[in-house]
C-alpha positions as CSV (number, residue, x, y, z in Angstrom):
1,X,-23.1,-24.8,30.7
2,X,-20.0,-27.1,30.5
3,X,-20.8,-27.0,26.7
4,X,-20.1,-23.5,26.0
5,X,-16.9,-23.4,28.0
6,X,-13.5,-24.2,26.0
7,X,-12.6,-27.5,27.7
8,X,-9.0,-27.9,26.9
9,X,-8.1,-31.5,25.3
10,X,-4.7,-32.9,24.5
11,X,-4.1,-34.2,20.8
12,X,-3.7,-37.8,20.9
13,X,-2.9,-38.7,17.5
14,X,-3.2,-37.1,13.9
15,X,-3.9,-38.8,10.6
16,X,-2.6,-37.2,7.1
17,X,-5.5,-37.4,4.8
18,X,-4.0,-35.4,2.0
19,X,-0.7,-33.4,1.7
20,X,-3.4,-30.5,3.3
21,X,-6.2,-32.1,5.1
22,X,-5.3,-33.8,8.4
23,X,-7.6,-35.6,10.8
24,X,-6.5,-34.7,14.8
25,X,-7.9,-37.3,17.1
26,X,-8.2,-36.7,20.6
27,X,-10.3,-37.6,24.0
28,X,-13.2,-35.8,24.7
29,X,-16.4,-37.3,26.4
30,X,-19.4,-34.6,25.3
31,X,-17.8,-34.9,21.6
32,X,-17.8,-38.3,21.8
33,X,-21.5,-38.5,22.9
34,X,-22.3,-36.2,19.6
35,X,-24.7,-36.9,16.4
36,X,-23.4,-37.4,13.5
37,X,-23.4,-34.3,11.5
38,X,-23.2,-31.9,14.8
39,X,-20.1,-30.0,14.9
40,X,-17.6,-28.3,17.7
41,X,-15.9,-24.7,18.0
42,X,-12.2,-25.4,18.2
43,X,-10.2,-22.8,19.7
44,X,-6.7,-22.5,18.8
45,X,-5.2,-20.4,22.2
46,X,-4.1,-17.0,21.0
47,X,-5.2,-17.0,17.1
48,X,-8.9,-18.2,16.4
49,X,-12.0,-20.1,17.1
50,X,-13.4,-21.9,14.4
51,X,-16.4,-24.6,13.5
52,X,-15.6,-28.4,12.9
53,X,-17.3,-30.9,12.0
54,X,-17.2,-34.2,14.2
55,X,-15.7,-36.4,11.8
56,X,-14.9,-39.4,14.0
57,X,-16.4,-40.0,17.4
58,X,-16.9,-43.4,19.5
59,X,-16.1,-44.3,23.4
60,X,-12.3,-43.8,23.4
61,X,-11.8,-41.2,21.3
62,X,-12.8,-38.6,18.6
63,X,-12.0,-36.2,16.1
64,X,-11.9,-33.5,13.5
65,X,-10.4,-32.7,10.0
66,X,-9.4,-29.5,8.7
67,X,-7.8,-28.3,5.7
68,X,-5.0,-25.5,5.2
69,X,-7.1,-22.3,4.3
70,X,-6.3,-19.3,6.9
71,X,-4.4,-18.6,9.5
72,X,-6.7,-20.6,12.3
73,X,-6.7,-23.6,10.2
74,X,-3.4,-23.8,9.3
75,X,-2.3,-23.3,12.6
76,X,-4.5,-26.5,13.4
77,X,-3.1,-28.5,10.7
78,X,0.5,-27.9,11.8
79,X,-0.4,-29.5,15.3
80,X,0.6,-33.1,16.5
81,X,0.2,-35.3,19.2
82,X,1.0,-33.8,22.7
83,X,-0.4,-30.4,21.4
84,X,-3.8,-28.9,23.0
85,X,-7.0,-27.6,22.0
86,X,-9.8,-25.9,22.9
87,X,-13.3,-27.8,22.6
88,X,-16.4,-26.8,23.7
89,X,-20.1,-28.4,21.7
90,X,-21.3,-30.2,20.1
91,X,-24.0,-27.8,18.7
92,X,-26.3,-28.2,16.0
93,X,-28.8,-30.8,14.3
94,X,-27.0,-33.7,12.5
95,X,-28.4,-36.4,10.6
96,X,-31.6,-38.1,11.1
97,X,-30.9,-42.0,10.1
98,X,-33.7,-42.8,8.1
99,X,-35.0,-46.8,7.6
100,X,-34.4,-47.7,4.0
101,X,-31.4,-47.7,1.4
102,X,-29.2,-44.7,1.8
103,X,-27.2,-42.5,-0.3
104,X,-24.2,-40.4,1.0
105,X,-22.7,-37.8,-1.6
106,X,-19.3,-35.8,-0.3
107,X,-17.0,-33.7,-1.9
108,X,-13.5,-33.2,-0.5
109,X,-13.6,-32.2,3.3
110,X,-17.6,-32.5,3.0
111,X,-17.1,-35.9,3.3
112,X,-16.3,-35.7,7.2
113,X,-19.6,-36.0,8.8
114,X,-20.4,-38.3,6.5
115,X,-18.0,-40.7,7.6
116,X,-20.0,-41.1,11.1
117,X,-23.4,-41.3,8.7
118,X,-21.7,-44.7,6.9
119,X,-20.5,-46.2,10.2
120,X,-23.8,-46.0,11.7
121,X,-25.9,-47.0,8.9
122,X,-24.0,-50.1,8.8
123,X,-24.6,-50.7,12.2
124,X,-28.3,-50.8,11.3
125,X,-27.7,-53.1,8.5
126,X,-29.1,-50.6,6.3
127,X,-27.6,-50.8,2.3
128,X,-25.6,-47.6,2.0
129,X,-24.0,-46.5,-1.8
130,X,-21.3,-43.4,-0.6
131,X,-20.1,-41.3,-3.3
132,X,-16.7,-39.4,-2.5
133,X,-15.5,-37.4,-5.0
134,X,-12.9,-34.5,-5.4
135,X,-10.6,-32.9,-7.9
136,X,-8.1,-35.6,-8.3
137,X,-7.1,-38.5,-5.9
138,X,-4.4,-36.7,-4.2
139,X,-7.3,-34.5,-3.1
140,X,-9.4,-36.7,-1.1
141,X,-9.4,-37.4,2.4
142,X,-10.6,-40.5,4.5
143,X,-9.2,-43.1,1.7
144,X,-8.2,-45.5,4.5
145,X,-10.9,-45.3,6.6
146,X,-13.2,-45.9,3.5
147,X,-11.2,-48.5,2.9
148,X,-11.5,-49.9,6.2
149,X,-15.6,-50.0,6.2
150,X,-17.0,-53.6,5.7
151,X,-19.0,-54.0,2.1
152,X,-21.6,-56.1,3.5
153,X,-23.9,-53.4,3.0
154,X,-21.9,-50.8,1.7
155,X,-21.2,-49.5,-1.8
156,X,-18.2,-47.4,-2.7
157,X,-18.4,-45.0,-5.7
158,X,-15.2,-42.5,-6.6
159,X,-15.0,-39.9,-8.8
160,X,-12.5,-36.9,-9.9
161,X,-12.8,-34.5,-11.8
162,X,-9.3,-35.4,-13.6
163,X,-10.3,-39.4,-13.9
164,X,-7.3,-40.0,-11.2
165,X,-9.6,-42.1,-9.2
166,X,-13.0,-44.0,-10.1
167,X,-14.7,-42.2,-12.6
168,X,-13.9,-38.8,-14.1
169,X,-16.8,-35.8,-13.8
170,X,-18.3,-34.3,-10.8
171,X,-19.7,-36.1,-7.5
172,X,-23.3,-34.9,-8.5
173,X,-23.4,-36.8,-11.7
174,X,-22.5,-39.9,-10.4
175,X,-25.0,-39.3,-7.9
176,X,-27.7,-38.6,-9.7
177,X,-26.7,-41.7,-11.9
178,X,-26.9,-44.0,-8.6
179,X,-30.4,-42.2,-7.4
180,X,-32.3,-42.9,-10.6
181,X,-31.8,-46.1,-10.6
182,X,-33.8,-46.3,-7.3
183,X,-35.2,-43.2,-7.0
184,X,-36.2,-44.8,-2.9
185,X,-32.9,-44.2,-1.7
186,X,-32.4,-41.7,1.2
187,X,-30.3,-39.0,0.4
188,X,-27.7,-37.6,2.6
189,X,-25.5,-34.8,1.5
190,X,-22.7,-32.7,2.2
191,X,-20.1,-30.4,0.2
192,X,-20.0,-27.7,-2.0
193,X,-23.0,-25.7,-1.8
194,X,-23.6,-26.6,-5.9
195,X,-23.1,-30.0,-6.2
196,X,-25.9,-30.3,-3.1
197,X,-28.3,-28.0,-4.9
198,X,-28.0,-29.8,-8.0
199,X,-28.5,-33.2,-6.1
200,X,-31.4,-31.9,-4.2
201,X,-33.4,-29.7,-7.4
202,X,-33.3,-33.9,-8.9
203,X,-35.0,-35.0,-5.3
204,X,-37.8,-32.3,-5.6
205,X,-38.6,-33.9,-9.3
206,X,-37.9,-37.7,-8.1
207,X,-39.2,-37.2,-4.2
208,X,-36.8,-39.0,-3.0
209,X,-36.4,-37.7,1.2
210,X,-32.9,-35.7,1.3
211,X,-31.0,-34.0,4.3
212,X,-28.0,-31.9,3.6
213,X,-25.1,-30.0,5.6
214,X,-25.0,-26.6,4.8
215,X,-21.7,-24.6,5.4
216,X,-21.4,-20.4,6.8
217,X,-19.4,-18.2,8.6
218,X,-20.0,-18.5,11.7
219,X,-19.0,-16.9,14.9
220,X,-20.7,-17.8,18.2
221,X,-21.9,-21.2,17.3
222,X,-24.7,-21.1,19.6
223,X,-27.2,-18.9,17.9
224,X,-26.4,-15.2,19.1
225,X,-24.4,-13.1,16.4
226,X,-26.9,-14.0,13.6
227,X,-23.6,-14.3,11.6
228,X,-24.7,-18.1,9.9
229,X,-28.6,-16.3,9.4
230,X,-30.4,-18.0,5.8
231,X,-32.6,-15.6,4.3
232,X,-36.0,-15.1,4.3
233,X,-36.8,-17.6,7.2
234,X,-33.7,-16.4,9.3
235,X,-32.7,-19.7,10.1
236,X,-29.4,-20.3,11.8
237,X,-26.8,-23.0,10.6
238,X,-25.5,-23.2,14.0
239,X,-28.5,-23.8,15.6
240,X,-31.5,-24.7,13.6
241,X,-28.8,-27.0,11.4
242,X,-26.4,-28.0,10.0
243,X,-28.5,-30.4,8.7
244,X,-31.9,-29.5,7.1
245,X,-34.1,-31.6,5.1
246,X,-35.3,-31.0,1.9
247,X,-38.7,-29.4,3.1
248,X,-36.5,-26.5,5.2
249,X,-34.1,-26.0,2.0
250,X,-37.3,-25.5,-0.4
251,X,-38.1,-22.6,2.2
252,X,-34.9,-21.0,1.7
253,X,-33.8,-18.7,-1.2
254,X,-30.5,-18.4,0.1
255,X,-29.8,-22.0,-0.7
256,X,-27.5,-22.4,-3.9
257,X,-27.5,-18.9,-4.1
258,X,-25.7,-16.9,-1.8
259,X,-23.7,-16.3,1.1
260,X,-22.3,-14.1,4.0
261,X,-18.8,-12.8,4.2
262,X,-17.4,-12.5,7.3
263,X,-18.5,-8.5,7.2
264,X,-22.2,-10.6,6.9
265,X,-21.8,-8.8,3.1
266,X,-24.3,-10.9,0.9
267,X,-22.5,-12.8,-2.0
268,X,-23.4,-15.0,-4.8
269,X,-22.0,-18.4,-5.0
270,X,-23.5,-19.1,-8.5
């Protein structure tokens, strides 16, 4: 399948979100075409392939946005226009857009398919409250595209944890704030693996319906090296997800609990 074959796209333009988070935009059809919260393998010729989430996509153009953490990633980040990648995807499940009020929680870089969440809510006319938070303002990304969203429907919330911008505490406080005052909203979630499962333990006591984007090592991307595997179910992120609803995460003791290292040693995150 064309899919699963590195199709080789030229950088078209890049956005700097924070001195080490940086949006690359660039053509690609079958990206384009993708759901929000799917993600593409990006190959970087000669050092890595690695996961990204599709954090802009619309007929002319699309993109992802990485931060500086290895060697694959900060070779991405150091690109500009001109420069080429490898693309192949989009895999995964993303969102399902539910009918009804919405709220989308991000933290840092877990914001990105999020972004694509807002814009098409709005489309639908549906009210949407977004909380972005990170550890200080200099830290989060998409602050001009935010920016850029009409508020007819749309509520913005920030928070850091150092008070630079909006409130000061952690995204899932505010959250939680926001949800119990209509406990109807639609949850949509994506970031550090604590802050969701604090968000989604309040869902299970409130009901409110709640998807989140859950984060591994991954490999393959397509389901074959087990490498993104949730325990006891065996579910894969790359396939079965990203995004699972609160019904799947009940299922799954792995969930704000532990994780794989690349070696597929199991680690707690608590």
């Amino acid at each position: 399948m064309v899919l699963d074959r590195p199709r080789i796209c030229k950088i078209i333009e890049t956005e700097e979100e924070t001195s080490d988070i940086k949006t690359l935009m660039f053509k690609d059809s079958y990206t384009s075409s993708s759901s929000p919260g799917q993600f593409v393998m990006i190959w970087i010729p000669g050092i890595d392939e690695v996961p990204m989430s599709v954090s802009y996509s619309d007929s002319t153009k699309c993109g992802v946005t990485v931060k500086k953490v290895g060697e694959a990633t900060t070779k991405l980040h150091g690109m500009a226009g001109g420069d080429h990648i490898g693309v192949r995807g989009p895999y995964g499940r993303g969102f399902e857009l539910k009918d009804g009020a919405a709220l989308l929680v991000g933290g840092g870089t877990g914001l990105a398919p999020l972004m694509a969440v807002a814009g098409k809510l709005q489309q639908l006319s549906q009210k949407v409250n977004l909380v972005a938070g990170a550890r200080s303002a200099k830290d989060l990304p998409f602050l001009n595209r935010m920016d850029s969203f009409p508020r007819h429907h749309l509520s913005l919330h920030f928070i850091t944890e150092d008070g630079s911008l909006g409130e000061r505490g952690l995204a899932s406080d505010l959250a939680l704030r926001i949800l119990k005052k209509d406990e109807s909203q639609n949850v949509y979630v994506c970031g550090p693996e604590l802050m969701m499962f604090r968000i989604f333990q309040e869902t299970e006591k409130c009901g409110s319906y709640i998807q989140a984007s859950l984060e591994r090592h991954m490999k393959c991307g397509v389901g074959l090296c087990g490498q993104c595997a949730l325990d006891p179910r065996g579910s894969l992120v790359c396939r079965d997800g990203p995004v699972f609803s609160g019904t799947e995460l009940r299922k799954m003791s792995d969930f704000g609990r532990f994780k794989r290292e690349a070696d597929g040693r199991k680690i707690s995150i608590v």
